[in-house]
N, C-alpha and C positions, 0 to 999 in steps of 0.2 A: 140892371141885367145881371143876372149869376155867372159865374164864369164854372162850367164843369170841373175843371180842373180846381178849383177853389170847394168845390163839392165833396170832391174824393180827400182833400187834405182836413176837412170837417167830420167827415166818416160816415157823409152821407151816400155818397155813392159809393157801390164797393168796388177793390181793384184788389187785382195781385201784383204788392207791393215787395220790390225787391231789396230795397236800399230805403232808410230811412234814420234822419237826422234830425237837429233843432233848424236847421234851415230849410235841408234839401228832403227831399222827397223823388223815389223812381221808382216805377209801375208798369206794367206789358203792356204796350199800346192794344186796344180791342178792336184794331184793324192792322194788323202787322204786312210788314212787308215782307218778313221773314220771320221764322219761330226764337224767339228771344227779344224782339222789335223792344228796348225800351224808351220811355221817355222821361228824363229827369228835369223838374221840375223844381223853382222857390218856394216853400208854404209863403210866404207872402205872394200878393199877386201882385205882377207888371207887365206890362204889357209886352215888351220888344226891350230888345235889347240896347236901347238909348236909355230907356226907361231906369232901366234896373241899377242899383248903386251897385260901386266897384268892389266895395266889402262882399257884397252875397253874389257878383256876379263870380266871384272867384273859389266862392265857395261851393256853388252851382257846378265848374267847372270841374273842380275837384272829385264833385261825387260824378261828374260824366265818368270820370277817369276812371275810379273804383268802379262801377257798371261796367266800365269797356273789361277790365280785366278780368273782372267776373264774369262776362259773357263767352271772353274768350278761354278761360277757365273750367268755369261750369258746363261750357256747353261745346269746348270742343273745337271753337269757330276759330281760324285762322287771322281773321283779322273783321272791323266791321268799318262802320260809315258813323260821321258825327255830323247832325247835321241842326242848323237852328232856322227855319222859316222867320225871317226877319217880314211882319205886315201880311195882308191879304194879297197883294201881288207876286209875293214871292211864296203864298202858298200853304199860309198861315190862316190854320182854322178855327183854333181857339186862342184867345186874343191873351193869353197869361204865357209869358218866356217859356218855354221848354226845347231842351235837346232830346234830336232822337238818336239811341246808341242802334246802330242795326247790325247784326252780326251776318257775316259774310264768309263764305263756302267759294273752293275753287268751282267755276261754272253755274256759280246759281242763277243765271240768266239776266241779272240786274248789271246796269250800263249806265254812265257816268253822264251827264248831257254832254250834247255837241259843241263842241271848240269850233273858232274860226279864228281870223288873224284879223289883223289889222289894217288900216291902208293906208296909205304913204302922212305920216304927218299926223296922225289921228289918234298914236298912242301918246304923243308927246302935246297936243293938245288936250286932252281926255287926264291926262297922271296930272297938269297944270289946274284944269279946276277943282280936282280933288283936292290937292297939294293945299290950292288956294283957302280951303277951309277947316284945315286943321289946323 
C-alpha cells in the first residue's frame, strides 16, 4: 500500500512545504483546521509513535518546534495546538507518524475535548497498570 505522506516526501505529490530537513519534513495540511494548520512529518515512514526510533523521534520533535515558532512568527498566532493521532482510534488517518502544529487565535471557536474525573479508587487503579508496564 503507498502511504500519501511518503508520496509528497518522493515529489510525487505536491505540497506546500514549510520546513524541510535530512530527516524531517512539514507542509500545510489540505484540510486545515485553521490557516497555517501544519503537519510535520519523518521522510522515513513509521507508523505511530512506538514505531519510530528515539533518534528521529527527537528530531521530528525538534522541527515541530521550529514550525510552532514560525507559525507563531509568521503568522501572527498567539499560541497553537501540538497534536499526534497515535492509531485509527485515536484518529489517525494516514498511517506514517505525523504532528499537527495548528496555530491558534483568541476566540477561534476550537475547544479542547471534555474532561471528567474519576471515581473513588479508579485513578490509583488505572496509574497501577500503566505503571505495571513500563
Amino acid at each position: 500500500m503507498s502511504c500519501i505522506f511518503c508520496e509528497i516526501i518522493k515529489g510525487n505529490i505536491p505540497s506546500n512545504k514549510v520546513y524541510e530537513d535530512e530527516d524531517v519534513c512539514a507542509f500545510l495540511d489540505i484540510m486545515p483546521i485553521s490557516y497555517g494548520h501544519t503537519l510535520v512529518i519523518p521522510k522515513e515512514h513509521y507508523a505511530n509513535i512506538e514505531d519510530i526510533p528515539e533518534k528521529i523521534l527527537s528530531k521530528l520533535i525538534l522541527g515541530v518546534k521550529k514550525v510552532g515558532k514560525a507559525v507563531k512568527d509568521g503568522l501572527g498566532a498567539p499560541g497553537y495546538n501540538v497534536c499526534e493521532n497515535n492509531d485509527p482510534v485515536a484518529g489517525q488517518i494516514v498511517p506514517h507518524i505525523h504532528f499537527h502544529v495548528v496555530p491558534r487565535k483568541h476566540n477561534d471557536g476550537l475547544h479542547s475535548w471534555p474532561q471528567g474525573k474519576y471515581g473513588d479508587g479508579d485513578a490509583e487503579e488505572i496509574a497501577g497498570k500503566i505503571k505495571n508496564q513500563i
